[in-house]
VOVOTOR-400395 format. One record per residue (C-alpha): residue number from 1; residue in three letters; chain; x, y, z. Coordinates in steps of 0.2 Angstrom, whole numbers, plus 2048, in hexadecimal, padded with zeros to 3 digits. Layout:
# VOVOTOR-400395
+-----+---------+--------+-----+-----+-----+
: num : residuo : cadena :  xx :  yy :  zz :
+-----+---------+--------+-----+-----+-----+
: NUM :     ALA :      A :   X :   Y :   Z :
...
+-----+---------+--------+-----+-----+-----+
***
This chain:
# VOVOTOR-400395
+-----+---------+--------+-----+-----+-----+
: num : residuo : cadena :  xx :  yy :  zz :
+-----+---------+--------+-----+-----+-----+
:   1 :     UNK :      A : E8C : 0CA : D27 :
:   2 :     UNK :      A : E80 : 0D0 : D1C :
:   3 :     UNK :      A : E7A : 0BD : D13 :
:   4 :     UNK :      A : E7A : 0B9 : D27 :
:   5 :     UNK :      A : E6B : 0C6 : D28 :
:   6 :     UNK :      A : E62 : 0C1 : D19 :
:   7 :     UNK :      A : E64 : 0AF : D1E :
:   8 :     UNK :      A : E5D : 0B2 : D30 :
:   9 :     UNK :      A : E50 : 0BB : D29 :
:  10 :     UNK :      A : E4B : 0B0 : D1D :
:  11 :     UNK :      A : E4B : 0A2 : D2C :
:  12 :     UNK :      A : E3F : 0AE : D37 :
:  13 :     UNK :      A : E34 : 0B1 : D29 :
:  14 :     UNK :      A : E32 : 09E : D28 :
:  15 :     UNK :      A : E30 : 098 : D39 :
:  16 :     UNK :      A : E29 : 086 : D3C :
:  17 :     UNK :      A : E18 : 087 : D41 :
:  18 :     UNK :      A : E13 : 07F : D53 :
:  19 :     UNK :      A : E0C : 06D : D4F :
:  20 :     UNK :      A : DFC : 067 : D56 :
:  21 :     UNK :      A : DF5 : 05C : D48 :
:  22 :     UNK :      A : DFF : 04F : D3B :
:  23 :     UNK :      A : DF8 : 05E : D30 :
:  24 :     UNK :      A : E04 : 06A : D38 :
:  25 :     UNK :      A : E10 : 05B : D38 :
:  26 :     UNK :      A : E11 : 05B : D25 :
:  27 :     UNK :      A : E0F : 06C : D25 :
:  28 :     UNK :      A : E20 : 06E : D30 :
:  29 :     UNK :      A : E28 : 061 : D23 :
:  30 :     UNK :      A : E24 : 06D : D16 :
:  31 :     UNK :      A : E2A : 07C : D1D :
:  32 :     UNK :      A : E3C : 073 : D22 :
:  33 :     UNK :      A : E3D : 06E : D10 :
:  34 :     UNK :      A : E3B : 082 : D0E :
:  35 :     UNK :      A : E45 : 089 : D17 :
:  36 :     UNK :      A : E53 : 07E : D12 :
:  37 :     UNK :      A : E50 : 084 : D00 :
:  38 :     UNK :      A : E53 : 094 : D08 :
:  39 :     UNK :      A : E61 : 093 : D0E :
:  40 :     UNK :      A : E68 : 089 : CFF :
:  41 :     UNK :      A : E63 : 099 : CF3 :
:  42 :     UNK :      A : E69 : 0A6 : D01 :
:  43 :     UNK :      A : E7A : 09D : CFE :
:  44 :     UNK :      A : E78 : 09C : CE9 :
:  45 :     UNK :      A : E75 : 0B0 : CEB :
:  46 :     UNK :      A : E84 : 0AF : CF5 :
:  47 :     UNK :      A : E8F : 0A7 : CEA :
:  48 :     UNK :      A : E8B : 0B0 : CDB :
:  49 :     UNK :      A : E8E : 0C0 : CE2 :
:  50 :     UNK :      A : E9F : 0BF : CEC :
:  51 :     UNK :      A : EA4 : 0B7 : CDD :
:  52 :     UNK :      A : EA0 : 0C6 : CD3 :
:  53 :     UNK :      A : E90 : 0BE : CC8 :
:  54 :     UNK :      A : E84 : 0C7 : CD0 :
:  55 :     UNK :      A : E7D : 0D6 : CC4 :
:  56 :     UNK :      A : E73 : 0E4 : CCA :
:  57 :     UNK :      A : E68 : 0E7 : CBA :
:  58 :     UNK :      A : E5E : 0D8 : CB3 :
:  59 :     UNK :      A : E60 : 0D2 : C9F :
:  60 :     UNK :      A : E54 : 0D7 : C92 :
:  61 :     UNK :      A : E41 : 0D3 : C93 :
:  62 :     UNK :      A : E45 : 0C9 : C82 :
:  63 :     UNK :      A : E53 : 0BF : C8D :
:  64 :     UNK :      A : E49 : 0BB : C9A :
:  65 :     UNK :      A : E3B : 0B5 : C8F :
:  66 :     UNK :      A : E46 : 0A7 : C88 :
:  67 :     UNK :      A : E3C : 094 : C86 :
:  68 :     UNK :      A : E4D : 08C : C87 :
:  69 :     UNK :      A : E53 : 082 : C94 :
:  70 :     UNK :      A : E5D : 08E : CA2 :
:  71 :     UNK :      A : E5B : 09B : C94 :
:  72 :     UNK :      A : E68 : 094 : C8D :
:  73 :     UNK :      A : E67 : 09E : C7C :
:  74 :     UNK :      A : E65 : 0AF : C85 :
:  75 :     UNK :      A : E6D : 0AD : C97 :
:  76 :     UNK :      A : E7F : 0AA : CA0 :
:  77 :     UNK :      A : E7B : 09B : CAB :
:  78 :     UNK :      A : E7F : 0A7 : CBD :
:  79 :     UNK :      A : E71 : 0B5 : CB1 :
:  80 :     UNK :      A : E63 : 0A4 : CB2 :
:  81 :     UNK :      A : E68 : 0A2 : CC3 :
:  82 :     UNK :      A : E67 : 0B3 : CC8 :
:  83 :     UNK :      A : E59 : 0B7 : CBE :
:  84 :     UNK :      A : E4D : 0AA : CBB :
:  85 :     UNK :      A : E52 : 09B : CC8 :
:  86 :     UNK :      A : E54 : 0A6 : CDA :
:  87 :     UNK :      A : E44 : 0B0 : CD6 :
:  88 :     UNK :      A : E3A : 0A0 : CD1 :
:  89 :     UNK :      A : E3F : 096 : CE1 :
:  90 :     UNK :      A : E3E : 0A5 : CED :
:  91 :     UNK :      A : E2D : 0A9 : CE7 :
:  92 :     UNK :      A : E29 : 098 : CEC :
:  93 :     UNK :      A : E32 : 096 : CFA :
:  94 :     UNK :      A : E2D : 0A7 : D02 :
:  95 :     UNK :      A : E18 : 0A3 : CFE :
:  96 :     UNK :      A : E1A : 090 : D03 :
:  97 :     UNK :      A : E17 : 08B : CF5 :
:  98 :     UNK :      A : E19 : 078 : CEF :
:  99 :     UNK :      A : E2A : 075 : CE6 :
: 100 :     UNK :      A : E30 : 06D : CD9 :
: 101 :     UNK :      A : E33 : 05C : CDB :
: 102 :     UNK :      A : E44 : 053 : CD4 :
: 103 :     UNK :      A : E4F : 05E : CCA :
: 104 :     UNK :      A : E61 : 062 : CC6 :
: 105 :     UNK :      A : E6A : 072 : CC1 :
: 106 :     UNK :      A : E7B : 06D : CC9 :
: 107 :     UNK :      A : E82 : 063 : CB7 :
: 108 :     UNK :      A : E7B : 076 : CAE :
: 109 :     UNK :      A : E85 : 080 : CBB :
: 110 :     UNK :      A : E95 : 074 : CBC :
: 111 :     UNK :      A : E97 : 075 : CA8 :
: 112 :     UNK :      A : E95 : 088 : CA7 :
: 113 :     UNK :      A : E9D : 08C : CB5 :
: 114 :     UNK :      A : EAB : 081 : CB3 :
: 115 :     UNK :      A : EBD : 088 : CB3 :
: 116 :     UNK :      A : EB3 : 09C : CB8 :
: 117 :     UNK :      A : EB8 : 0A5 : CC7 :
: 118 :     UNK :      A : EAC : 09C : CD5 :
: 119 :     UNK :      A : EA5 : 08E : CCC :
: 120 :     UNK :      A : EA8 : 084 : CD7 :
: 121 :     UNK :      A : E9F : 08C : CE5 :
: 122 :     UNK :      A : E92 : 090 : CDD :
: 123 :     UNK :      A : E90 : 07D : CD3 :
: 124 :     UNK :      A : E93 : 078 : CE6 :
: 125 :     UNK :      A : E82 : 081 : CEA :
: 126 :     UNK :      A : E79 : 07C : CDB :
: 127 :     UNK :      A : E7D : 069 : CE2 :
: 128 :     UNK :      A : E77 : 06B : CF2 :
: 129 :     UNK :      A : E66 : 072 : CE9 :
: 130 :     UNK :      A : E66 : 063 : CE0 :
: 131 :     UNK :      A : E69 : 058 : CEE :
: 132 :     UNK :      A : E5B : 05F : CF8 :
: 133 :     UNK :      A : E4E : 05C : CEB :
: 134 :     UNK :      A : E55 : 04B : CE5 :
: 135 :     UNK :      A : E52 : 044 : CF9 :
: 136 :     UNK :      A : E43 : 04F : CFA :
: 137 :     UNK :      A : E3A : 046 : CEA :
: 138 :     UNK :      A : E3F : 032 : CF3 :
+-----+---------+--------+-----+-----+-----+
***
């Protein structure tokens, strides 16, 4: 119930604006593409916590700060999801801002994930992110 709330917050927040112009038009494109981002990272959230990932106190500054790919010198792959991927795409997606283009993180979260309690759900989420920006960039 409560990811229900967050969700249809999130969806209130980001309501398509009325359209007038072909401005507003691609504007309205825009904003679907945000809310779906969205609702994918409402359901990543989600996933990592009923399956126990999610942590209430964050890593290290020195953690955080890692130049690696997914921090992955410093951070679990559900800490650089948690941590550093939610809060990047939210910021985004919460001040409109253009997102990134063609990515993957799903083949990251399937092999670190794989065999842990959840993977699948969440490396299920993390495809459907991918998805989203692989149609989005075409």
């Amino acid at each position: 119930m409560r990811s229900f709330h967050r969700l249809l917050c999130f969806l209130i927040c980001l309501r398509e604006p009325e359209i007038s112009t072909h401005a507003a038009k691609e504007e309205s494109i825009i904003m679907n593409q945000h809310q779906k981002v969205g609702v994918l990272l409402v359901q990543l959230q989600d996933a990592l916590e009923q399956h126990g990932y999610w942590q209430p106190t964050p890593p290290s500054e020195d953690k955080l700060a890692s130049t690696e790919p997914f921090a992955i010198d410093t951070l679990s792959c559900t800490e650089w999801l948690q941590w550093i991927f939610l809060p990047k795409m939210q910021f985004l997606v919460e001040h409109n801002f253009p997102l990134p283009q063609a990515f993957s993180i799903s083949p990251y979260v399937e092999e670190a994930l794989k065999g842990a309690e959840g993977g699948q759900a969440i490396t299920q989420v993390s495809v459907d992110i991918d998805a989203l920006f692989s149609h989005a960039s075409q």
